[in-house]
N, C-alpha and C positions, 0 to 999 in steps of 0.2 A: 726314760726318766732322767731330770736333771741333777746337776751335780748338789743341790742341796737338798732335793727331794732323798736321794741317795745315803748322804750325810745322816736326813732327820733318822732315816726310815733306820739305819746303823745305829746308830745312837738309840733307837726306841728298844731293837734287838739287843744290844748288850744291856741296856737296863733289864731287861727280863730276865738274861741267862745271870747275872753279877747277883740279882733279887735271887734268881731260884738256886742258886748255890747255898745260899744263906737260909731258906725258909721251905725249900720245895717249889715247884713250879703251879700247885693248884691252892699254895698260898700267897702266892702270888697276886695281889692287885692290880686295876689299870692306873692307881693313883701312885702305888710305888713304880712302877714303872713310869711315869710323867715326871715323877719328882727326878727320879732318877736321873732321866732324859733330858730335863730342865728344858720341858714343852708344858703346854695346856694339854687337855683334853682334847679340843678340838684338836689338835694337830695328829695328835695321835688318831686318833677316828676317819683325821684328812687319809691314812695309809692302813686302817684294819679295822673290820667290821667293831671287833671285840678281842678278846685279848685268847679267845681258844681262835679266832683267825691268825694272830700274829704265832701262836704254836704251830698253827699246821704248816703258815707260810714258812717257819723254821726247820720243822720237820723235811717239809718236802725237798727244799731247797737241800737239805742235810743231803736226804736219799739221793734227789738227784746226781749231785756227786760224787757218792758211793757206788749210782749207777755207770760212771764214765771210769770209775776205774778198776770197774772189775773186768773189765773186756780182754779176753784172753787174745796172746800173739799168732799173728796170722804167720808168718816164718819164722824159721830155726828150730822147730819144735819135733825132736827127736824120742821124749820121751814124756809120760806121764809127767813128771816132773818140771821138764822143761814147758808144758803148757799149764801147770797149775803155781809156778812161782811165780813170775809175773806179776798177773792180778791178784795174789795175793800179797807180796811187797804194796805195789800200788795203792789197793784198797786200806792198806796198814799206813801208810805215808799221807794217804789223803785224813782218815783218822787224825794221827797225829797233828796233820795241819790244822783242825778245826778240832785241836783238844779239850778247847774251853766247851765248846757245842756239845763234843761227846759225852764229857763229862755230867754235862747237864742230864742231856737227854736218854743217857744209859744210865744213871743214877735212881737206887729204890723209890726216889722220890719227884723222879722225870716221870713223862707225859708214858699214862699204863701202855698203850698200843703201843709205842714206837718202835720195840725191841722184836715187838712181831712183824710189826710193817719191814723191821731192817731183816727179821730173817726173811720170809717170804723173797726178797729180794736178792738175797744171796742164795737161796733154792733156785731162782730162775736164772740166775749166773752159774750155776753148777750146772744144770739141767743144760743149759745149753753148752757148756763145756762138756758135758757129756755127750753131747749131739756131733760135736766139734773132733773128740777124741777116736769117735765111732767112724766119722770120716774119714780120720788119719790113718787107718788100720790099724789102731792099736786098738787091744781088746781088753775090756774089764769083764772078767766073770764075775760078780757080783750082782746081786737085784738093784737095779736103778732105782728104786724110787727109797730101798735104805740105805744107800749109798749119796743119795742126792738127801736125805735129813743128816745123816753122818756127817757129811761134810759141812754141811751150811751151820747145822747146831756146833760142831765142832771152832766153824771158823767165828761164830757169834759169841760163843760160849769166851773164845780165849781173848775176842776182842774188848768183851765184856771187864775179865781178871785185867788185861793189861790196862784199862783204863781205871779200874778200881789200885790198882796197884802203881798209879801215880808214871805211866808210862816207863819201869822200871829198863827197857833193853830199846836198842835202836830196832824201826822197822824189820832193818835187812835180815839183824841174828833175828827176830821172831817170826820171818818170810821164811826163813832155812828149816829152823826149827817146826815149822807148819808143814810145809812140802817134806821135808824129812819125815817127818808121823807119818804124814798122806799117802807118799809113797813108800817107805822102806817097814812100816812098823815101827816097833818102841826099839828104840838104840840101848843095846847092853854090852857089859865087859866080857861077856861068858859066851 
């Protein structure tokens, strides 16, 4: 794609996420978004069927993302811990970078599927962290498959608050804080 195709196609996407801030995403028109963009019609239709094309193409684009960084570390990986901080720092820092995105898109009033499409996906990143862990001879007694919703609801659930909560902490303390639950249980004075 070239450098203005590029351009239009950014410019049609923030039209949409800057609209759906404002009104919701499935109030969203292709005309507010043109205005927005300050394109025709045509141009816009030049790069999206329709405008649940240009969600999914957001969507996807989103996940895929979320997919390259949840990949857990191939060395140094000593304990539980040391293979579930990682990708989850990562995964929270890629978040953050595309906070306007998440906001939209994990919003009561974002696209209804997305927040299942993004668990689903963090299930098959745990799942396979589990497959990973099972390798290493480290052992989880626990049942995998409520172990693998426990973690992924849990890791969705808080990515959820943090972004309802105006990204209140940096990644790192809510990476510690995540691996901390994960592995150690609830932290008390007693």
């Amino acid at each position: 794609m070239n450098r203005q195709k590029r351009k239009t196609q950014a410019a049609i996407i923030k039209a949409l996420l800057k609209n759906a801030i404002i009104k919701g995403i499935e109030q969203v028109t292709v005309q507010d978004i043109v205005d927005d963009a300050d394109i025709n019609r045509a141009t816009f239709y030049n790069h999206f069927k329709d405008k649940q094309d240009l969600v999914e193409h957001i969507e996807s684009n989103t996940l895929n993302g979320l997919i390259q960084h949840l990949k857990i570390p191939k060395y140094g990986v000593q304990s539980f811990s040391d293979l579930i901080y990682p990708p989850i720092l990562n995964s929270l820092e890629h978040v953050k970078q595309y906070s306007y995105t998440y906001s939209v898109l994990l919003s009561p009033n974002g696209p209804t599927d997305f927040r299942w499409r993004m668990l689903e996906i963090i299930k098959k990143a745990v799942r396979h962290s589990i497959e990973e862990i099972n390798n290493r001879d480290i052992h989880i007694n626990n049942k995998e498959s409520y172990l693998i919703d426990f973690v992924a609801g849990a890791h969705l659930s808080i990515i959820i608050s943090w972004v309802e909560n105006g990204f209140d902490c940096e990644p790192n303390e809510l990476a510690k804080q995540i691996s901390s639950l994960l592995s150690n249980g609830i932290d008390t004075d007693s």
